[in-house]
RODRENDREN-778625 format. One record per residue (C-alpha): x, y, z; residue in one letter. Coordinates in steps of 0.25 Angstrom, whole numbers, padded with zeros to 4 digits, always signed. Layout:
<recs>
XYZa;...
</recs>
This chain:
<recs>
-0003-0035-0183x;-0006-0039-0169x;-0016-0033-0160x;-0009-0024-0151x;-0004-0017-0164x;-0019-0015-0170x;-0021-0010-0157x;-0012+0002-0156x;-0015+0004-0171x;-0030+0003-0171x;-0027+0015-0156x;-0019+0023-0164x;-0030+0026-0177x;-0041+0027-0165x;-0031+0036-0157x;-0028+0044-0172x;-0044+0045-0176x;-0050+0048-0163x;-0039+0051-0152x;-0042+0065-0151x;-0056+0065-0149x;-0057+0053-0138x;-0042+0051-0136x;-0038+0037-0130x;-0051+0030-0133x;-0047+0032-0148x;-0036+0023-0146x;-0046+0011-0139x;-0054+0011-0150x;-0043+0013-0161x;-0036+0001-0155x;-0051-0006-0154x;-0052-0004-0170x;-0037-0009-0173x;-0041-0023-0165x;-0055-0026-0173x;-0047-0031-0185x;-0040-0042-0177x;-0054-0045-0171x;-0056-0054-0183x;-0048-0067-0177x;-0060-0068-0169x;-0070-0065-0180x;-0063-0075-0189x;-0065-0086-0178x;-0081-0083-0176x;-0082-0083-0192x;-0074-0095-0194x;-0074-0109-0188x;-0061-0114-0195x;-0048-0107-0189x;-0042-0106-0203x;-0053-0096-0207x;-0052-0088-0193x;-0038-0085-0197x;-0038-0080-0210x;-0051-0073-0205x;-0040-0062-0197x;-0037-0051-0206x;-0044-0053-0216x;-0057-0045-0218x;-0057-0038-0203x;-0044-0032-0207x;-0050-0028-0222x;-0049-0012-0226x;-0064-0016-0228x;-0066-0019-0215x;-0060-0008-0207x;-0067+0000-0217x;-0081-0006-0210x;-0077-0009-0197x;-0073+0006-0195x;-0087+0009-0200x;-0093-0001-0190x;-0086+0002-0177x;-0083+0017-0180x;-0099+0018-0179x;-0102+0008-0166x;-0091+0016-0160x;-0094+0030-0162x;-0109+0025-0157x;-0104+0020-0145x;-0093+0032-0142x;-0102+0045-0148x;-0111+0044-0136x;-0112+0053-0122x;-0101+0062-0118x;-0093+0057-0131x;-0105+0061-0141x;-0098+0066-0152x;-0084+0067-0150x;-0081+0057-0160x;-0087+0053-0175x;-0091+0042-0181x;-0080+0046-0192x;-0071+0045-0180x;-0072+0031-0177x;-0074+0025-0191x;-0059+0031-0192x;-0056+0026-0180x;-0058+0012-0183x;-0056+0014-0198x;-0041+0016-0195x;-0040+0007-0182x;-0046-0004-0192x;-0039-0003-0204x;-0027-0001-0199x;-0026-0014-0193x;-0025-0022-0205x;-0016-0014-0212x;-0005-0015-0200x;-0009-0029-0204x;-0005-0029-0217x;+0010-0027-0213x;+0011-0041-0207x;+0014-0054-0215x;+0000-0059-0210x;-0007-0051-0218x;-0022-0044-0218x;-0034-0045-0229x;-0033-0033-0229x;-0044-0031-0243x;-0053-0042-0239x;-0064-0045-0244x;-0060-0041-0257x;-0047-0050-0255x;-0041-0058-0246x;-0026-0053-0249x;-0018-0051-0236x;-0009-0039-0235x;+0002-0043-0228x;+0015-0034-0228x;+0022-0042-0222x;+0032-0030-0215x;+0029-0032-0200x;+0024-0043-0190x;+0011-0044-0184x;+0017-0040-0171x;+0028-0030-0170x;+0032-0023-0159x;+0039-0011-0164x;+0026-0007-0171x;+0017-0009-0160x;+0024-0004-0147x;+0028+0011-0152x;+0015+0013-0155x;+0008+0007-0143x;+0017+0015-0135x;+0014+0027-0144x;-0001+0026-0141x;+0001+0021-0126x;+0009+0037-0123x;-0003+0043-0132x;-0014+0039-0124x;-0007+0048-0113x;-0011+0062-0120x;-0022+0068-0122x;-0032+0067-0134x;-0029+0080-0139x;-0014+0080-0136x;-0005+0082-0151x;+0005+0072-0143x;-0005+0062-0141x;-0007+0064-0157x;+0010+0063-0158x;+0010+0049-0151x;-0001+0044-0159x;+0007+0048-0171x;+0021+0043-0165x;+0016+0030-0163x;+0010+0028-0178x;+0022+0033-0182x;+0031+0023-0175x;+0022+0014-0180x;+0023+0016-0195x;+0039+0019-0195x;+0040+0005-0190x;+0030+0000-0202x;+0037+0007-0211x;+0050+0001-0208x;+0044-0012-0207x;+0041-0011-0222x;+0054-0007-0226x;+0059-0018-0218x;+0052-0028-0226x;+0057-0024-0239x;+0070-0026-0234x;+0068-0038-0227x;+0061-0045-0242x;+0074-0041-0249x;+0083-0048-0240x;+0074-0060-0241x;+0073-0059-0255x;+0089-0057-0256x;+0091-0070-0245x;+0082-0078-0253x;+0091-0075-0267x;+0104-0077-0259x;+0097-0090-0253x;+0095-0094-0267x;+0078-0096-0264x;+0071-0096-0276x;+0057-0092-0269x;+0043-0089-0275x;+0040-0077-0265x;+0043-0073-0252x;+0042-0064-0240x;+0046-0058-0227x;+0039-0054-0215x;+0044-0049-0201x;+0043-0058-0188x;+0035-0057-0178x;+0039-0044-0167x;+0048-0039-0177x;+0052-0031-0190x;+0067-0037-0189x;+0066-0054-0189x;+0061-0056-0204x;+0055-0069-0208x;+0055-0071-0224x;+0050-0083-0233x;+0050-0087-0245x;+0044-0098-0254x;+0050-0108-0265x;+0041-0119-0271x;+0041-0129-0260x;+0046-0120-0249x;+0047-0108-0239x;+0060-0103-0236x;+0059-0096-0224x;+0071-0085-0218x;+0072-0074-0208x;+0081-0060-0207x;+0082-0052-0196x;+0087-0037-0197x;+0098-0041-0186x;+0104-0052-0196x;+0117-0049-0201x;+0115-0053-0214x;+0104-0048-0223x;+0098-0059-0227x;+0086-0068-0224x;+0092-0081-0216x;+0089-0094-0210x;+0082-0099-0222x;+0074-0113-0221x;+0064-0119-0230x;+0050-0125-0226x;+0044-0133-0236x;+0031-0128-0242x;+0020-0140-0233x;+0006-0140-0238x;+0002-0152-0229x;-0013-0146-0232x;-0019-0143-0244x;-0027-0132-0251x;-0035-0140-0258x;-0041-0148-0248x;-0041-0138-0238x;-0046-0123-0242x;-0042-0117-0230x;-0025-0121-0233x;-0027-0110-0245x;-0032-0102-0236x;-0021-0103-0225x;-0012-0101-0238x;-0017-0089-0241x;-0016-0085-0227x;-0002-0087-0226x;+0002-0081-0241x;+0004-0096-0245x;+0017-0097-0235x;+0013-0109-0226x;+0016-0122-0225x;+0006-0135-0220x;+0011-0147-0212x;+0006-0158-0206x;+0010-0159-0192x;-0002-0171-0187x;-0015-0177-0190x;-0024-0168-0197x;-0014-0155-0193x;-0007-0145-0199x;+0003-0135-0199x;+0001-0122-0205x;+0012-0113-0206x;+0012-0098-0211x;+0025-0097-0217x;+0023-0082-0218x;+0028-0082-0203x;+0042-0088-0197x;+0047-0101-0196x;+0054-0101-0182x;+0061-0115-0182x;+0070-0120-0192x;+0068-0134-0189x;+0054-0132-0190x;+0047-0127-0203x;+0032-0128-0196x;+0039-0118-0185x;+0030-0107-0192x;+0028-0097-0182x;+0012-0095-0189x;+0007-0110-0189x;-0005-0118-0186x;-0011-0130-0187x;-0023-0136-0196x;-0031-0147-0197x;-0042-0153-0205x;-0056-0149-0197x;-0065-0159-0206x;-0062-0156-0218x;-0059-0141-0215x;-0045-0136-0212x;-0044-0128-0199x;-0033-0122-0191x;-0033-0125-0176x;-0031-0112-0166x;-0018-0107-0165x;-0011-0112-0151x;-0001-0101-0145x;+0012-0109-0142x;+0020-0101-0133x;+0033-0109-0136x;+0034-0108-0149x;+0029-0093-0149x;+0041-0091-0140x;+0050-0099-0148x;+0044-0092-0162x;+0049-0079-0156x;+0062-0083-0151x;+0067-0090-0163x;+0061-0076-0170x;+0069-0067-0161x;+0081-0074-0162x;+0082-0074-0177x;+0078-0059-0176x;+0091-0056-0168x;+0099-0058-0180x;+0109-0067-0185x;
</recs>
C-alpha cells in the first residue's frame, strides 16, 4: 500500500515488540522497518539501466518472506550494536530487534498482497504475485484510525496498560476494515458475475478491484477473445448490478516475440493490457487491471505509459505526473462513486 500506510504499520509492530522497554523510539524504528521494502524503486534503478526492468524490480524479492526473514537478521544486529551502548547498555536484546524488524518487515508485503498490484511474495523460488485484489493501494479509512490511534498513544507513558489499549484499538480498527474489505469483494465478484450473465458476455475470466480512495466505487473487467469489457458499481447505485459497460479492443501494437520485455510487461499486468501506437517509435501501454476514466477514449487508462524502441531494446520512458488529468481521473471517479 502506499508509504504512509507501511509507516504507521511498520510503528505499530516496533511499538508492539519494544514499546515498553524504550517507548516512543519503538515506534521511529518500527516505522524505519515498514519503509525498507519500498526502498527497492531506488535499488531497482541503480541495478537496472532499462526502466522496464526498474519497475518490475518493486516488490518483487525486497518484499519476499525470504527477505524479511534476512533483512531482520541484518538490521536487528547493526541496530542493537548501535543502541546497546552507554547509559542504554542492556535494556534491550538482540532477539528484541530481530522481532522488531521481523514484523515491521514482513508485514509490509503482506498488506501488499491485498491490493490488485500484487507482491512476489515467494520469490526467488517464484515469481507468482499475490494479489487479493480487496482494497486499493491507498485507502483512507484504513490508514487514518490508526494514525490517529498511535498519534494519542505517543502521549502515555511506556508503562501505561492505556497506552497498550490504543495500540490495540488502532490494529483493531485497522483489521475490522480488512475484514469487511474482504467480504465486500466476494459480494462485489457475484454482481459482476450476475451483470455479465444479464449482459449476455460470454468472457474467458474476469475480475474486480476497488478504486482508488475507496472500498465503495468498484472497477470490474472481463476478457472475451478479442476484447475487454470493462464496467463499474458503486455501493450507492440503486440497481445491483455492474454498469456503464464499454468494450476496448484487445491492441498489441508491440510484439513478444520481437520484444522480450512485452512478456514481461504481460505478466506484470496479469495479461490485461493493451499496446497502441500513438507516434513514431512510441507506445502506449495500458494496464487494464486499473480504470478506464473516459468513455470516448479507451487509451484513458488511469495506469499508462509510454515505450519506445532504445536500439533494439524495448524501454519505458519515466512516468510524467500530469496534474490535469490526475485531477480529472479522480473527478470522473468520484462522480461515478456518488451513485447512479
Amino acid at each position: 500500500m502506499d508509504s504512509l500506510t507501511q509507516i504507521v504499520l511498520g510503528a505499530a509492530c516496533g511499538e508492539a515488540v519494544l514499546g515498553k522497554k524504550i517507548g516512543n523510539k519503538a515506534l521511529l524504528f518500527g516505522a524505519i522497518g515498514g519503509t525498507i521494502p519500498d526502498l527497492d524503486v531506488f535499488v531497482g534503478s541503480w541495478l537496472y539501466g532499462n526502466e522496464i526492468d526498474a519497475m518490475l524490480f518493486h516488490r518483487g524479492f525486497m518484499h519476499s518472506i525470504l527477505f524479511s526473514v534476512f533483512a531482520a537478521i541484518g538490521f536487528g544486529w547493526l541496530t542493537f550494536k548501535f543502541y546497546d551502548s552507554g547509559r542504554r547498555k542492556h535494556t534491550t536484546t538482540l532477539k528484541d530487534w530481530k522481532n522488531l524488524f521481523f514484523w515491521s518487515l514482513f508485514t509490509h508485503p503482506i498488506l501488499d498482497c491485498f491490493t490488485p498490484y500484487g507482491t512476489q511474495l515467494f520469490t526467488p523460488f517464484t515469481n507468482y504475485r499475490v494479489a487479493l485484489n480487496n482494497i486499493a493501494v491507498v485507502d483512507p479509512i484504513y490508514t487514518l484510525p490508526f494514525l490517529l490511534c498511535l498519534i494519542v498513544m505517543m502521549f502515555f507513558r511506556r508503562t501505561s496498560n492505556k497506552r497498550r489499549f490504543v495500540l490495540k484499538l488502532g490494529i483493531g480498527i485497522s483489521s475490522a476494515y480488512l475484514l469487511f474489505t474482504f467480504g465486500n469483494k466476494l459480494y462485489m465478484d457475484s454482481v459482476f458475475k450476475k451483470s455479465l450473465e444479464l449482459n449476455k458476455i460470454n468472457f474467458n475470466r474476469g475480475y474486480t478491484q476497488p478504486t482508488i480512495f475507496n472500498n465503495i466505487l468498484w472497477y470490474g473487467v472481463a476478457e472475451t477473445d478479442s476484447t475487454y469489457w470493462v464496467g463499474y458499481y458503486s455501493l450507492l447505485d440503486k440497481d445491483n448490478l455492474f454498469s456503464d459497460f464499454r468494450t476496448l479492443k484487445k491492441e498489441r501494437a508491440l510484439s513478444a516475440d520481437k520484444y522480450r520485455r512485452v512478456k514481461d510487461l504481460a505478466w506484470f499486468s496479469n495479461q490485461y493490457y493493451s499496446i497502441y501506437k500513438v507516434a513514431e517509435n512510441e507506445y502506449q501501454y495500458n494496464d487494464l487491471r486499473y480504470p478506464v476514466t473516459q468513455e470516448e477514449h479507451s487509451t484513458s487508462s488511469v495506469f499508462r505509459f509510454l515505450l519506445y524502441d532504445d536500439e533494439g531494446e524495448l524501454n519505458m520512458k519515466p512516468f510524467e505526473r500530469n496534474e490535469d488529468n490526475i485531477s480529472e481521473a479522480l473527478n470522473a471517479l468520484w462522480t461515478r462513486m456518488k451513485g447512479k
